[in-house]
C-alpha positions as CSV (number, residue, x, y, z in Angstrom):
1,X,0.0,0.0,0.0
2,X,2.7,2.5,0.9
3,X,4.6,1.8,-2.6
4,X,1.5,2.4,-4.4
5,X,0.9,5.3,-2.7
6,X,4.2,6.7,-3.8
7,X,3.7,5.4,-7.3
8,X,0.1,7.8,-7.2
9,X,2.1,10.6,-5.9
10,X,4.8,10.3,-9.1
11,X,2.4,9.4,-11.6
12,X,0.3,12.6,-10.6
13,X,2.7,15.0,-11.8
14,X,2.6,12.7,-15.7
15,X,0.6,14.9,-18.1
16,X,1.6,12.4,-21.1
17,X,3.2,8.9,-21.9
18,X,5.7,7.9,-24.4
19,X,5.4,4.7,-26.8
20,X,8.4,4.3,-28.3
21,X,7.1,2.5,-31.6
22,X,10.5,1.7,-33.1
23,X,14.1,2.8,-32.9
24,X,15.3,3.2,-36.5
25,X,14.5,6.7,-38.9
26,X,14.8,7.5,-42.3
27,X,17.4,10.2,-41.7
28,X,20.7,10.5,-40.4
29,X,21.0,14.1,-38.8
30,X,23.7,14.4,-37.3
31,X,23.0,16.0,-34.3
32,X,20.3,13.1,-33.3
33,X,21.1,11.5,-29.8
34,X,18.5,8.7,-31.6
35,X,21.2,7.3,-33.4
36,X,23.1,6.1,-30.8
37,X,20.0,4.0,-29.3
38,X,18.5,2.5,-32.5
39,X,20.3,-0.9,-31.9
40,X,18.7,-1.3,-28.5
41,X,16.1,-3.7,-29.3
42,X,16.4,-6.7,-31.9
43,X,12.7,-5.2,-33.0
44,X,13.1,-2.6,-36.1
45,X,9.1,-2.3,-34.7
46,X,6.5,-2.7,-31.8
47,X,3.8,-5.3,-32.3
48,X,0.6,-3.5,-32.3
49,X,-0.1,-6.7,-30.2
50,X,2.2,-5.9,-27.3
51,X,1.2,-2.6,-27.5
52,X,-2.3,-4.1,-26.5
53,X,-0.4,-5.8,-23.8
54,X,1.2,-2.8,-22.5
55,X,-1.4,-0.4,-22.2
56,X,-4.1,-3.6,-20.6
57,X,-0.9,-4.0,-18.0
58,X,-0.7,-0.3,-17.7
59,X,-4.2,0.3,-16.3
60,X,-3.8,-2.7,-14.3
61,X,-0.3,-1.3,-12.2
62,X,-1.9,2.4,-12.7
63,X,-5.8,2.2,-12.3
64,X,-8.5,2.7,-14.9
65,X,-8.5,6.7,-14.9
66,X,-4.4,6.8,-15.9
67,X,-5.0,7.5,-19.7
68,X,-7.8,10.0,-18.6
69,X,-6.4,13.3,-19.8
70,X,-3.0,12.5,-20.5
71,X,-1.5,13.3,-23.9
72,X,0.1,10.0,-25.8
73,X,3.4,10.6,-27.8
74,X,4.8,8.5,-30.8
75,X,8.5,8.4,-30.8
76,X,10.7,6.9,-32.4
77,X,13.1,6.6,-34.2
78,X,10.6,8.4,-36.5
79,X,7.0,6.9,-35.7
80,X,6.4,7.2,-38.9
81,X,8.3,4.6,-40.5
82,X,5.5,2.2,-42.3
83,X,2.4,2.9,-43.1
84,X,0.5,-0.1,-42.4
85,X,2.3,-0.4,-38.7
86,X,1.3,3.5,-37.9
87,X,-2.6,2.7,-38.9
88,X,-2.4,-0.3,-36.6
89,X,-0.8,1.2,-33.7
90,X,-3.7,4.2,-34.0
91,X,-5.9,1.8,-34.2
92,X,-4.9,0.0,-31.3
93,X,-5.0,3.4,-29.2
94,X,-8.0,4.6,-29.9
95,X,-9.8,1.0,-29.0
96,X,-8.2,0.6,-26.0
97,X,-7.8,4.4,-24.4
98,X,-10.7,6.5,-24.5
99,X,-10.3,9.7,-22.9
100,X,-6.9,10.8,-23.4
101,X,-6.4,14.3,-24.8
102,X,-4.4,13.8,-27.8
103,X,-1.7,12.0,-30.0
104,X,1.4,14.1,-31.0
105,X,3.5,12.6,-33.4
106,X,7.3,14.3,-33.9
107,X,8.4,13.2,-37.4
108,X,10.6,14.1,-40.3
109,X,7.3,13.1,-42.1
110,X,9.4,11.3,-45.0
111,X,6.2,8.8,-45.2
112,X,3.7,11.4,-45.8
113,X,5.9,12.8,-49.2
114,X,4.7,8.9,-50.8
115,X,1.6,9.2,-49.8
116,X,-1.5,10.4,-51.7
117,X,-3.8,13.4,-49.7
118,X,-6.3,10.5,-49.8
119,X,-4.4,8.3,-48.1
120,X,-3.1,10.6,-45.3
121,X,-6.5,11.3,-44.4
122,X,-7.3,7.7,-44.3
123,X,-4.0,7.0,-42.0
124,X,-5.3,10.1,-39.7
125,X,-8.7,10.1,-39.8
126,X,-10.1,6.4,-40.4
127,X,-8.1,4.6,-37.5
128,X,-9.0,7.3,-34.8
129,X,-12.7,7.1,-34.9
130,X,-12.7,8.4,-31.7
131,X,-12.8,12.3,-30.3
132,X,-8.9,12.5,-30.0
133,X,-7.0,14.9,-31.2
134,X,-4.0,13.9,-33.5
135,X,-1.4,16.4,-34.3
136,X,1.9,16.1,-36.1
137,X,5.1,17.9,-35.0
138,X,7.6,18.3,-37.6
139,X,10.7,17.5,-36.8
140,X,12.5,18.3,-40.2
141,X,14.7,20.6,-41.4
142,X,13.9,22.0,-44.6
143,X,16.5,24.8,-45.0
144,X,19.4,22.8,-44.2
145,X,20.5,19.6,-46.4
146,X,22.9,17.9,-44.3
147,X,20.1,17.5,-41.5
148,X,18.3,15.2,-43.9
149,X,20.9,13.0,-45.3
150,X,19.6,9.0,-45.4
151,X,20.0,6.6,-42.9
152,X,20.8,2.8,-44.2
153,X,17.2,2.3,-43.4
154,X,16.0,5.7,-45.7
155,X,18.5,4.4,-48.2
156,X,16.6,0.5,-48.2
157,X,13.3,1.8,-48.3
158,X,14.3,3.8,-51.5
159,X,13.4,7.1,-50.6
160,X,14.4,10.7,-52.2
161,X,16.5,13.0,-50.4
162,X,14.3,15.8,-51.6
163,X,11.4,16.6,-49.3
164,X,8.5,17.6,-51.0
165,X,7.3,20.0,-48.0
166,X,4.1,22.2,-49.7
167,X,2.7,18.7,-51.2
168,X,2.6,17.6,-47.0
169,X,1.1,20.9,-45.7
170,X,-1.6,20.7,-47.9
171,X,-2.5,17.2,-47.9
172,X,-2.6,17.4,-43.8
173,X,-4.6,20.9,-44.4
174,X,-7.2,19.1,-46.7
175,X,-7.0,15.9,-44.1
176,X,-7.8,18.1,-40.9
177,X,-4.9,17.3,-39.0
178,X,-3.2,19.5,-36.6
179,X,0.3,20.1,-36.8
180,X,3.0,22.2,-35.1
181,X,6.9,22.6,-36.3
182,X,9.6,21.7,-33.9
183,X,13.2,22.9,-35.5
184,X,16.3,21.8,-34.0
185,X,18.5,24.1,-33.6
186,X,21.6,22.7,-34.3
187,X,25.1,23.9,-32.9
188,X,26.9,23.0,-36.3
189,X,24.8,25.4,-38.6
190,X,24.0,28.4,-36.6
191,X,24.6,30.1,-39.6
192,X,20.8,29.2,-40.7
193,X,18.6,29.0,-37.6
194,X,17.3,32.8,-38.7
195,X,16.4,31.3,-41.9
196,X,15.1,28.5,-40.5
197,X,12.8,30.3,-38.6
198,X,11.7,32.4,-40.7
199,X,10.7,30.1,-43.2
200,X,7.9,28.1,-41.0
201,X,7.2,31.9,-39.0
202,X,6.6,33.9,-42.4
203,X,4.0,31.1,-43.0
204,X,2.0,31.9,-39.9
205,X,3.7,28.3,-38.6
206,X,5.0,28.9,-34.6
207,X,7.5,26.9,-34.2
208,X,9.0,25.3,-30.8
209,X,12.1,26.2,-30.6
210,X,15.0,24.8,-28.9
211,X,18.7,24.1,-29.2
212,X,20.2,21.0,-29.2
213,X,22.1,21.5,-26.2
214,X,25.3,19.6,-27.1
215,X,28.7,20.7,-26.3
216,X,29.7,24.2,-28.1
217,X,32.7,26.6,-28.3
218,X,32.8,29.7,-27.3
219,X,32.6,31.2,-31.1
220,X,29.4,29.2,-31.0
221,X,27.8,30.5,-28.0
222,X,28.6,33.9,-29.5
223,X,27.0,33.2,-32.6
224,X,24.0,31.5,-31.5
225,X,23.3,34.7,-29.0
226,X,23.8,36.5,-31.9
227,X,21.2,34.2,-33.8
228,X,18.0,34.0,-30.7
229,X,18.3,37.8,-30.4
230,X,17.9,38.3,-33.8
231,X,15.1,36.4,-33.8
232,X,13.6,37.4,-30.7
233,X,13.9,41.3,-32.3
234,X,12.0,39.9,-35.8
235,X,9.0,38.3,-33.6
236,X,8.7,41.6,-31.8
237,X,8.8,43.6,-34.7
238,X,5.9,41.8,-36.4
239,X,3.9,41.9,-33.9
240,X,4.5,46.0,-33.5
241,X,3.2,45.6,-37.2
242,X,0.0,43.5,-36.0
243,X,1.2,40.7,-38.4
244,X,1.2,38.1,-35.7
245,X,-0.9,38.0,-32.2
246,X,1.3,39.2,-29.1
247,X,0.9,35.6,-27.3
248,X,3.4,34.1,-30.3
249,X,6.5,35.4,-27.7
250,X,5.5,32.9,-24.9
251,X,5.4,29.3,-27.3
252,X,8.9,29.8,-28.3
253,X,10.0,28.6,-25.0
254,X,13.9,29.0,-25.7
255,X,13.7,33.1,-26.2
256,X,11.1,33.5,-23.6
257,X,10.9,34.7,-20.3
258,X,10.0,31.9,-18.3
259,X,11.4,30.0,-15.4
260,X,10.7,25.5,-15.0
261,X,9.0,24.5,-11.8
262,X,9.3,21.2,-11.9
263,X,13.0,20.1,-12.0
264,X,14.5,19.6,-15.1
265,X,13.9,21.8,-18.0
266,X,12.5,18.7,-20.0
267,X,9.5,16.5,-19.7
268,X,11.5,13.6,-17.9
269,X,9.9,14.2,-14.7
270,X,6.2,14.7,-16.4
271,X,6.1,12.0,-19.0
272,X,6.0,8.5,-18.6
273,X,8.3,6.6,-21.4
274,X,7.9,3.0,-22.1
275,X,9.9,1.4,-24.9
276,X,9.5,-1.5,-27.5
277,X,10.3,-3.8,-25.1
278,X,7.9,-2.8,-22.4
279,X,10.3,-1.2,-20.2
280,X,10.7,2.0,-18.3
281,X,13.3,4.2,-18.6
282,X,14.2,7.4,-17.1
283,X,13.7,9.3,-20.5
284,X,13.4,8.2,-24.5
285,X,17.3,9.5,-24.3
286,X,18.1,8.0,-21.3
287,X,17.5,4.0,-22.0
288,X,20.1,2.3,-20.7
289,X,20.0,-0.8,-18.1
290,X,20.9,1.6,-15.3
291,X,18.1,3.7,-15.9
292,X,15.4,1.7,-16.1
293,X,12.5,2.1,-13.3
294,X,10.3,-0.6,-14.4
295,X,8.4,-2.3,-17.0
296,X,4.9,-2.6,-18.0
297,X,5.3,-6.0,-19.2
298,X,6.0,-7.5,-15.9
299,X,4.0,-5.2,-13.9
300,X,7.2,-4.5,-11.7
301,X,8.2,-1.2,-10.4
302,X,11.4,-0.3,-8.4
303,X,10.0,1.9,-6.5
304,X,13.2,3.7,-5.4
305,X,14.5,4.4,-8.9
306,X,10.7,5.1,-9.9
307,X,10.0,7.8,-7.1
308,X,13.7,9.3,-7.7
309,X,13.3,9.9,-11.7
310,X,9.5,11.1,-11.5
311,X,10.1,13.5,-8.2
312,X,13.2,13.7,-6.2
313,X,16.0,15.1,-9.1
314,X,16.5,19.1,-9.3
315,X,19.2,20.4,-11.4
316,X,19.3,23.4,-9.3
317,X,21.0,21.3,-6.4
318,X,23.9,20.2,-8.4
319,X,27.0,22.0,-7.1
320,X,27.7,23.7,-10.1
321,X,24.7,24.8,-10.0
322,X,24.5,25.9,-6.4
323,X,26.8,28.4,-6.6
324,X,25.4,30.0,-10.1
325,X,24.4,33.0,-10.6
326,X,21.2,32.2,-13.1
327,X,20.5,29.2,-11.3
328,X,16.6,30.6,-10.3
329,X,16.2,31.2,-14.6
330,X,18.4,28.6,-16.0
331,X,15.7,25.2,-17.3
332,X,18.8,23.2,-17.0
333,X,20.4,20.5,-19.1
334,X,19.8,17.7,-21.2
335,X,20.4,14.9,-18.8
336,X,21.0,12.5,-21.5
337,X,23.5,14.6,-23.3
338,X,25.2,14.9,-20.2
339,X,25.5,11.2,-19.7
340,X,26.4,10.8,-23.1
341,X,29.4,13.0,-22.6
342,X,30.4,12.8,-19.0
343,X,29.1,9.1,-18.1
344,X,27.1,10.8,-15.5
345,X,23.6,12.6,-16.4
346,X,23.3,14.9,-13.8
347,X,26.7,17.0,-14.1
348,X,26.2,20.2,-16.4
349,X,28.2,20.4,-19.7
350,X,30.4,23.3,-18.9
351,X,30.5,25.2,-22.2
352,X,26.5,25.0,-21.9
353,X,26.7,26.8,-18.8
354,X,28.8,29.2,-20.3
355,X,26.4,29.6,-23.4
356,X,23.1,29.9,-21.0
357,X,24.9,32.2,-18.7
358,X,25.7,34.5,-21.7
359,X,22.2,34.2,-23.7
360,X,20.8,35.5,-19.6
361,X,23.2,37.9,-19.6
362,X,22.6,39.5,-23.2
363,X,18.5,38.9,-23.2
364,X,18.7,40.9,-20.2
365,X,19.9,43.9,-21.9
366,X,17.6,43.4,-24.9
367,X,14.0,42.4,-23.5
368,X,11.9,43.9,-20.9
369,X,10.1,40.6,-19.9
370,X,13.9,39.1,-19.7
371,X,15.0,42.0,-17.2
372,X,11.8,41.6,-15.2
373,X,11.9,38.2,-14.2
374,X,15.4,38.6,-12.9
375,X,15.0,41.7,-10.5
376,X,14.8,39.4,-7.7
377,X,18.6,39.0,-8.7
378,X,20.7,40.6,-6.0
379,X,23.2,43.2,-6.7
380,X,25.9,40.4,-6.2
381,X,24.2,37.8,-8.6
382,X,24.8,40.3,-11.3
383,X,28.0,41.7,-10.6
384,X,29.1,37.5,-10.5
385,X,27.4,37.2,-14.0
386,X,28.9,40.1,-15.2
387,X,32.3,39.1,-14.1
388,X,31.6,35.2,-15.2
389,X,30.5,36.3,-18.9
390,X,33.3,39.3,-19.2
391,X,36.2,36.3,-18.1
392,X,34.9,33.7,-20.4
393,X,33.8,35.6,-23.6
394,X,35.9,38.8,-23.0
395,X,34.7,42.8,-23.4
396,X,35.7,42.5,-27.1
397,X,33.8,39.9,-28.2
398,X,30.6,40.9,-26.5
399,X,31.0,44.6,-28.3
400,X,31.4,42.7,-31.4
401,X,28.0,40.4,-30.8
402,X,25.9,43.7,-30.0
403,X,27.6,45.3,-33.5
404,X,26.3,42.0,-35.5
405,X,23.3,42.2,-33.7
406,X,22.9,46.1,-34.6
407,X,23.6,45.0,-38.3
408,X,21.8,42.0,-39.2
409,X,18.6,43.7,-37.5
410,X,19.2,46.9,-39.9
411,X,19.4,44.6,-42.5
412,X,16.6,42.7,-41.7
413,X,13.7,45.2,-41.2
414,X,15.2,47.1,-44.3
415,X,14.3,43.9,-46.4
416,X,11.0,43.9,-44.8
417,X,10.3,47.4,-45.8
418,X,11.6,46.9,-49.6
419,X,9.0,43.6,-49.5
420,X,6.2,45.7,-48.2
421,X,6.9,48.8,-50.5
């Protein structure tokens, strides 16, 4: 009774579960931690069967009102990897789980290029003849080839390297499905997350936007300041023209003002993941033995390791951390990049502590909302940020990021008045 009760307690702070539906992708970004994990299970698919098992186990260990509410995600890999499988799994969802408040489905969307508007409909439409929501998040990258180079699967299942992205957004326009863009901002091309953005933001498309949090050098950090404020400065500046609504600012969490409650700057601590084999891990990045909870296959719960990666973690009590100056407005770190480059998930990547401390430091100076929520900071906080960011980036190079700043905006909203005139 006293380990369920603690299982209640972690599972009320889950607002959605992770399927992990299969480990392999049609791509091979770079950047993608997925890579490394794809060779995890001897499955290249989960059985729409187990799936049945899983979620039957599930309200079994978690009661009959778990799914109520709760939003269901489709990872991968890339979910949408076979069409037949998808349809199944849908099916499989929306017969078993009635009430829970939608599917969300990341994806490069490679699958829906081959498809006809007819049968995208079908996919979306036909298998969920319930009232849930279905939305697809883009995870592609349509500015930048590199990020959608093949993978030996893409390769075997013959498709082009060309993404065909007007043909998609219409066919899901015509099919009624949702859909949302999730960029990644990746370290190694800086040089294009402007134009990333603007491409899906000039479309009326808000994208979430986050970087990919790897290890960076200092020219990076410098340039991908350079890049957030930049596009910070073109959001406000549409919406001083009335071009987009004023709420746009707070969904693009990684240039908003905003601080993260809950622990970890992620979802690890408000999502339950459960993989193709049935298991529980801490995270969909996080899969390893030593960082498994559970599984719902054998109904089996460690309860200490369960309680711990739902509740107990804080990045804000790491040492590093202790002693930082943004450490009330920093969301922390990717706890699986971490582990992938120290071995240990909860130490901080130092040169993304550097980078966060600067982006704090120079989003201060440029936006009210920014300079607001740190007031609380004492007169020492600041003066330890200023001294932190002037050691590790020098006074030079910060004069020289608000000069390309000064520039690039100039050069920006004069190309917006040339397309207006």
């Amino acid at each position: 009774m006293y380990s369920d009760t603690i299982i209640q307690k972690c599972l009320n702070r889950c607002t959605s579960v992770e399927f992990i539906i299969t480990e392999k992708c049609q791509n091979a970004c770079k950047y993608c931690y997925r890579v490394k994990k794809h060779q995890l299970s001897n499955k290249t698919l989960l059985d729409p069967k187990d799936l049945e098992i899983y979620i039957s186990n599930m309200f079994d260990m978690f009661g009959s009102r778990f799914f109520d509410n709760i939003e269901i995600e489709l990872f991968g890999g890339d979910p949408l990897l076979d069409y037949h499988h998808f349809y199944e799994v849908l099916q499989v969802l929306c017969s078993k789980i009635d009430k829970c408040r939608r599917i969300l489905i990341p994806s490069n969307t490679r699958l829906l290029q081959d498809l006809t508007c007819q049968d995208i409909k079908e996919l979306f439409l036909s298998a969920t003849n319930k009232d849930i929501e279905v939305c697809i998040s883009f995870s592609v990258d349509i500015i930048d080839d590199k990020q959608r180079k093949l993978s030996k699967i893409g390769q075997m299942l013959d498709y082009d390297v060309d993404y065909n992205f007007d043909k998609v957004l219409r066919c899901l326009s015509e099919a009624g499905v949702v859909y949302g863009f999730h960029p990644m901002l990746d370290f190694d091309n800086i040089d294009k997350w402007f134009h990333q953005f603007k491409f899906y933001f000039d479309r009326k498309m808000y994208p979430y936007l986050l970087e990919v949090r790897h290890p960076l050098t200092l020219e990076q950090a410098l340039r991908a300041t350079e890049e957030l404020v930049v596009i910070r400065k073109y959001v406000e500046h549409k919406i001083s023209n009335k071009e987009v609504p004023e709420y746009v600012t707070r969904i693009l969490n990684t240039i908003s003002a905003s601080r993260v409650p809950r622990g970890l700057g992620c979802s690890a601590h408000t999502s339950l993941c459960v993989n193709i084999e049935g298991n529980i891990p801490f995270c969909h990045r996080l899969m390893d033995p030593p960082w498994i909870c559970g599984s719902v296959l054998s109904k089996r719960i460690n309860i200490s390791k369960f309680a711990h990666f739902k509740m107990v973690y804080d990045h804000r009590n790491h040492i590093n951390c202790a002693v930082c100056p943004v450490r009330m407005f920093c969301s922390g770190q990717c706890v699986g990049a971490s582990y992938e480059y120290w071995g240990d998930p909860w130490s901080p990547i130092d040169s993304i502590c550097d980078y966060t401390r600067l982006k704090i430091y120079t989003f201060i100076n440029y936006f009210a909302d920014w300079s607001d929520m740190t007031k609380c900071m004492s007169n020492q906080q600041r003066q330890q940020l200023h001294q932190q960011v002037m050691s590790t980036f020098g006074e030079n190079n910060l004069k020289i990021l608000h000069q390309n700043i000064d520039v690039r905006l100039s050069k920006i909203l004069q190309g917006e008045k040339s397309n207006n005139v």
